[in-house]
C-alpha positions, 0 to 999 in steps of 0.5 A, a space after each residue: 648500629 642497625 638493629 638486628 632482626 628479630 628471629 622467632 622462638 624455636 620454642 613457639 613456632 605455630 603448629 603447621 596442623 593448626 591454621 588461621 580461620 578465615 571468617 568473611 562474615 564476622 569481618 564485616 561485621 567488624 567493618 560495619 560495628 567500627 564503621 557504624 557512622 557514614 563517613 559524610 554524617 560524621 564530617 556534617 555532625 562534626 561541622 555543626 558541633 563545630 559552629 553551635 552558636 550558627 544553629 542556635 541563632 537560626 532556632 531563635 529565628 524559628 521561635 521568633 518568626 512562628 511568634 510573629 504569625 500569631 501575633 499577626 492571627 491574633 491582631 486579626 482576630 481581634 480587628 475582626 470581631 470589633 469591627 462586627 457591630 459596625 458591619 451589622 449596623 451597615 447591614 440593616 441600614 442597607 436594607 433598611 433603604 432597600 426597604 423605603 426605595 422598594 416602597 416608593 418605587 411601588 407607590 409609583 408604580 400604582 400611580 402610574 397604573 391607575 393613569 394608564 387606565 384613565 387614559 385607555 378608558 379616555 382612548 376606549 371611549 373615543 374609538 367607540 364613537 365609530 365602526 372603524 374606530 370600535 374594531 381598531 378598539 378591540 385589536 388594540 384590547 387583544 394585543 394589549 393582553 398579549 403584550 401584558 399592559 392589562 389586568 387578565 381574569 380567568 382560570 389557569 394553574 398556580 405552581 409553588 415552588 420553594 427550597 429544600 427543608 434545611 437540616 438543623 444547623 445548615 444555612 440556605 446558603 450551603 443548600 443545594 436545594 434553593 431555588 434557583 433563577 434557571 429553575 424559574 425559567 423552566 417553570 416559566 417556560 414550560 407553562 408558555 409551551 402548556 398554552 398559558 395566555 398570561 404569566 406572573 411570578 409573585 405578582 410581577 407580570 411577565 412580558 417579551 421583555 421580562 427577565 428571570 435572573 440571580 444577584 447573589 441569593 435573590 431572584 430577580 424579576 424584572 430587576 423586583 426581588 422576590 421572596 420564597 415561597 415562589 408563586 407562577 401565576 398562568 391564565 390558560 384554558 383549564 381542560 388542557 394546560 395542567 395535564 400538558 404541563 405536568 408531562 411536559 419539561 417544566 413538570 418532568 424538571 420540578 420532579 427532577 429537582 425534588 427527587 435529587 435536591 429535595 425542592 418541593 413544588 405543588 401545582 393546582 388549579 384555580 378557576 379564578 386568577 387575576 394578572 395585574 398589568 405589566 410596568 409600562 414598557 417605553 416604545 422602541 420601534 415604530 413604522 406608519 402603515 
């Protein structure tokens, strides 16, 4: 049979003067308080709780990847140091080479020199025979200083140039005070333009031909290295060719490198320079009159 419903006790009716609070905040913060877990972060959690040993072996894979990294920085490490000893020992002998062929090739150099003042003496004397021939001996004199294929003697200005003074524990290198190849073709450039009649740099005699150029950290000459300090060479009339020089670009840009990185420079007079010739220079065109 069906139940019967259930009437309310006369004797517990609610007093009709007392009704129900109604508080919206305390109600969510009921919701919130029972809810306190996003409903997707506790599917997620749940997955994972599910699969634990899935997670654990992606962790192992973790250890044993960041494991195999060092391993590998080790091994390198390691290979790098041993192999020190034998990368020094390449070194010197590298420069060791460079050393004897340097030699060698200024030994050929000077032998050649001095048979080129055979011949031009040789030359001199037979043109000296004549008139005609002691004019053409003297053009050839004067276009042979020009073109630098003759020992010049006379006064002029010597610039020294060299790096910035390095603090303790930096290396020339890292400076950016060392002396460049540009800066040497502004020194250069600028004594050509002061009137100077005859350039060299650290001895290396300077021609039309003649290049100022980088290989790394060494400026080269004319193919020569060259060692710091860094001395220019011009024979130039004495009266003129310092003043023109210091006011002009050449002095105004060794300035500018000294004030912003430090490279020291001096520029003096000598009434007395010396300009050995250049290496002989092969002919490349030739026309008759």
């Amino acid at each position: 049979m069906p139940e019967t419903p259930r009437l309310p006790d006369p004797g517990v009716l609610p007093d009709p003067r007392v009704r129900p609070r109604t508080d919206a905040v305390g109600a969510l913060l009921g919701e919130i308080w029972d809810q306190a877990l996003d409903p997707g972060y506790a599917i997620a959690a749940a997955q994972r709780s599910a699969q634990p040993e899935r997670h654990r072996s992606s962790g192992w894979r973790t250890v044993l990847a960041l494991a195999l990294v060092g391993l590998v920085l080790a091994v390198a490490a390691v290979s790098t140091a041993a192999s020190r000893p034998a990368v020094a020992e390449r070194r010197m002998s590298l420069v060791e080479r460079i050393g004897v062929q340097t030699a060698a090739y200024d030994a050929t150099t000077a032998g050649l020199a001095a048979l080129e003042t055979e011949v031009d003496r040789l030359k001199s004397d037979q043109l000296g025979a004549t008139g005609v021939g002691e004019a053409l001996n003297a053009d050839i004199a004067r276009l042979a200083a020009i073109a630098g294929e003759t020992n010049v003697v006379g006064p002029g200005l010597v610039v020294t140039v060299d790096d910035a003074e390095l603090p303790a524990g930096a290396s020339s290198g890292q400076s950016l005070g060392r002396v460049l190849d540009a800066d040497l073709q502004l020194v250069v450039n600028g004594l050509w333009a002061s009137g100077a009649e005859a350039i060299a740099v650290n001895g290396v005699r300077l021609t039309s031909l003649s290049s100022i150029r980088s290989a790394g950290d060494a400026i080269l000459v004319d193919y020569r290295p060259l060692a710091r300090p860094y001395v220019v060479t011009a024979i130039g009339d004495p009266t003129s060719i310092e003043a023109r020089f210091t006011s002009g670009p050449g002095g105004r840009g060794l300035r500018t490198l000294a004030e912003a990185y430090g490279v020291r420079f001096s520029v003096a007079t000598d009434p007395a320079l010396t300009l050995t010739a250049a290496a002989a220079a092969g002919l490349r065109y030739a026309r008759t009159r």
